[in-house]
C-alpha positions as CSV (number, residue, x, y, z in Angstrom):
1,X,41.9,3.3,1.4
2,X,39.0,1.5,-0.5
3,X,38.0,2.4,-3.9
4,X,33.9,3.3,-4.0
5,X,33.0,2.6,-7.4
6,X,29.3,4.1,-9.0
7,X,28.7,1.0,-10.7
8,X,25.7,-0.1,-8.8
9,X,24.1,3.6,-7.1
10,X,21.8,3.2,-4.5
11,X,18.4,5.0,-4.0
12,X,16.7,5.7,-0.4
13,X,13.0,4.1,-1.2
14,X,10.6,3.8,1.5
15,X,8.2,0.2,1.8
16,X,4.5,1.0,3.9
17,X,1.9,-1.4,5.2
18,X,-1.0,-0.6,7.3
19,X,-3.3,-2.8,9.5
20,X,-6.2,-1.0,11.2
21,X,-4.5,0.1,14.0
22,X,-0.8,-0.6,13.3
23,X,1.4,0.4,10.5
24,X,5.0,0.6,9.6
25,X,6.9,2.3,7.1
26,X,10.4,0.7,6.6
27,X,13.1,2.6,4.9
28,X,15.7,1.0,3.0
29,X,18.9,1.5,0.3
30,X,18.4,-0.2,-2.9
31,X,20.0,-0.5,-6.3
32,X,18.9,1.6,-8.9
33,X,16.4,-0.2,-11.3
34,X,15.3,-2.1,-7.9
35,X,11.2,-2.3,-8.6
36,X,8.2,-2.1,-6.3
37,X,7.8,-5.9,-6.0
38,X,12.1,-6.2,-5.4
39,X,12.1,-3.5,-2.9
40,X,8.9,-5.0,-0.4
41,X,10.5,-8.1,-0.2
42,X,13.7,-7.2,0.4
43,X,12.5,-4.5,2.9
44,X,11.6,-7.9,5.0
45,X,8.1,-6.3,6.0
46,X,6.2,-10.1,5.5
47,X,8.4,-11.0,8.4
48,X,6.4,-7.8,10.6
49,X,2.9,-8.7,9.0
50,X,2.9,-12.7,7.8
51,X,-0.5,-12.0,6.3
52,X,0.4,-9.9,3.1
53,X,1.3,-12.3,0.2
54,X,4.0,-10.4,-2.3
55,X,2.4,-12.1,-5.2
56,X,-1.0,-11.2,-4.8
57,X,-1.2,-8.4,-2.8
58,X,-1.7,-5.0,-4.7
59,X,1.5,-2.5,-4.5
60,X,1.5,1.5,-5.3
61,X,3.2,4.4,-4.8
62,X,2.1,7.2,-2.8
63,X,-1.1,5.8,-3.3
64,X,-1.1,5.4,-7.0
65,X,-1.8,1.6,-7.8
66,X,1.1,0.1,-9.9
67,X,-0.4,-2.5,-12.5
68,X,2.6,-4.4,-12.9
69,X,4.9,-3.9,-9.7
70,X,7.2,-6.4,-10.7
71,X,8.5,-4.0,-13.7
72,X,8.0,-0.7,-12.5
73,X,11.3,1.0,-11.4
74,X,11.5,2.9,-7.6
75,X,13.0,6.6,-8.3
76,X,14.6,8.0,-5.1
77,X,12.7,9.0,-2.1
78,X,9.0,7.2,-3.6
79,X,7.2,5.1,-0.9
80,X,5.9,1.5,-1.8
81,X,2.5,0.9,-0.3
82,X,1.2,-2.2,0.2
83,X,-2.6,-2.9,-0.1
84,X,-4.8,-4.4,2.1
85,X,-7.8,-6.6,0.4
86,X,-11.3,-4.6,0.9
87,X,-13.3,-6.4,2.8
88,X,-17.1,-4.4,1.3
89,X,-17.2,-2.8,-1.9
90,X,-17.0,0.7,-1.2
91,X,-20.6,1.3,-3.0
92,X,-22.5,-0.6,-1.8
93,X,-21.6,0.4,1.9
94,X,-22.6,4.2,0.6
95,X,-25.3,2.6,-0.9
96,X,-26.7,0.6,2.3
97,X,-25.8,4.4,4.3
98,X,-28.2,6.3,2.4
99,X,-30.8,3.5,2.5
100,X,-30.5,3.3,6.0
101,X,-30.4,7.4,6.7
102,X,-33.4,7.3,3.8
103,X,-35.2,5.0,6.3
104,X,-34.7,6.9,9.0
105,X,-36.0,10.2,7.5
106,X,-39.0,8.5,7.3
107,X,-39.4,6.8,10.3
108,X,-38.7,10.5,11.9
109,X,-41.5,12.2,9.6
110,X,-44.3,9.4,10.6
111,X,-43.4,9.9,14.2
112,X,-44.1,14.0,13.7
């Protein structure tokens, strides 16, 4: 009968990327002390999506961005997210919106 030794405990950690209209959520063991950066690569998820790049890409947990993923410890059970790059600033798309629906307020009242 083999001997199981607790030296090295492993942790059920989940790793998530999302496209637009594909995502996948890989679940994995790890070591304990495995961190956010250790566990996406070893969850082998570039293979699935050859666009993200480990060392640049922006990594958090339960949507809580980790400033330095490469030193952060998983706990059990937390989910890795994986970024994707913006592609518009956030304000100034809510900024063109209400420029454009300002516009169009207008436009409406000269035509009454």
């Amino acid at each position: 009968m083999a001997e199981i030794f607790m030296d090295d405990p492993e942790i059920r950690v989940e790793v998530a990327y999302a496209r637009a209209k594909e995502q996948k959520i890989i679940s994995l063991l790890v070591k304990e002390g495995t961190t956010l950066l250790e566990a996406a690569r070893l969850s082998g998820i570039v293979e699935l999506f050859p666009e993200i790049n480990l060392d640049e890409a922006k990594l958090g947990i339960f949507g809580k961005a980790v400033p330095k993923p490469g030193e952060q410890a998983l706990r059990e059970g937390e989910r890795v997210e994986i970024y994707r790059p913006l592609i518009a600033d956030p304000k100034e798309v809510r900024k063109r919106r209400a420029e454009q629906a300002k516009q169009k307020k207008a436009e409406q009242e000269e035509g009454n």
